[in-house]
MARPA-394134 format. One line per field, with one value per residue (C-alpha): residue number from 1; x, y, z. Coordinates in nm, 4 decimals. Layout:
<mimars>
num: [NUM,...]
xx: [X,...]
yy: [Y,...]
zz: [Z,...]
</mimars>
This chain:
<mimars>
num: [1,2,3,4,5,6,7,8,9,10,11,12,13,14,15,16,17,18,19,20,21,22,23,24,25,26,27,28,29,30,31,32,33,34,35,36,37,38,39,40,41,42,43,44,45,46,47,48,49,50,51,52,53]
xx: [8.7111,8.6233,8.2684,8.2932,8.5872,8.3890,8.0523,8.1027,8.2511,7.9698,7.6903,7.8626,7.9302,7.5626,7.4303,7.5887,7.4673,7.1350,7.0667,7.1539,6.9667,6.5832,6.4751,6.1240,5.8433,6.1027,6.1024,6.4299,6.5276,6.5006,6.7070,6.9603,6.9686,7.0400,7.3129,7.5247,7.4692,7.6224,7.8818,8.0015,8.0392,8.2107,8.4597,8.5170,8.5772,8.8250,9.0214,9.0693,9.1960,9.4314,9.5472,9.6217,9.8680]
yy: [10.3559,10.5789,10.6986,11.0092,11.1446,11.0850,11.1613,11.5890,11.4855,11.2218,11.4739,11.7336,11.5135,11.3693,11.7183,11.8194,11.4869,11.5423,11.9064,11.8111,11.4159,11.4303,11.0717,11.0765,10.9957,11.0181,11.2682,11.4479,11.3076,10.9585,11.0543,11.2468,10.9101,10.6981,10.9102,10.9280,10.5779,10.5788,10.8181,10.6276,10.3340,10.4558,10.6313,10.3255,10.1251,10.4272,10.4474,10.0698,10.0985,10.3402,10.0981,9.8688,10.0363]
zz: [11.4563,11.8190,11.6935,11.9212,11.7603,11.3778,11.4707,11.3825,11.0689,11.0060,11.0733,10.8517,10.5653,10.6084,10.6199,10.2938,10.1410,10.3226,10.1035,9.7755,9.7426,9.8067,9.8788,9.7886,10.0529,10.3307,10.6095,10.6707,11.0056,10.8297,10.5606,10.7792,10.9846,10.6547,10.5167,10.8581,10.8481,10.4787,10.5523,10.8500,10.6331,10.3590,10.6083,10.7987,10.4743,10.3575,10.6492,10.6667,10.3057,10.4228,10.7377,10.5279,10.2683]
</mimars>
C-alpha cells in the first residue's frame, strides 16, 4: 500500500477515532499516533482481503 496516497484518509479516520476513545493517562499526540497506527493496519489488512477475492 503507497502510504502517501492513505495517509489523509489515515489521519481522518484516526481523528474521528481519536474524539470519541479517551485512553486514560495518555496525551493526545500519543494517542493520535497509536490510532493512525491502528487505522493503517486495519486498512492494510482490509484491502489485502479485498486483493485477494
Amino acid at each position: 500500500m503507497d502510504n502517501d496516497i492513505y495517509n489523509p484518509l489515515v489521519r481522518d479516520l484516526a481523528d474521528r477515532v481519536n474524539k470519541i476513545v479517551n485512553i486514560p493517562l495518555v496525551n493526545e499526540e500519543n494517542e493520535q499516533i497509536f490510532f493512525e497506527l491502528v487505522v493503517t493496519i486495519l486498512l492494510q489488512l482490509f484491502l489485502d482481503t479485498l486483493d485477494n477475492n
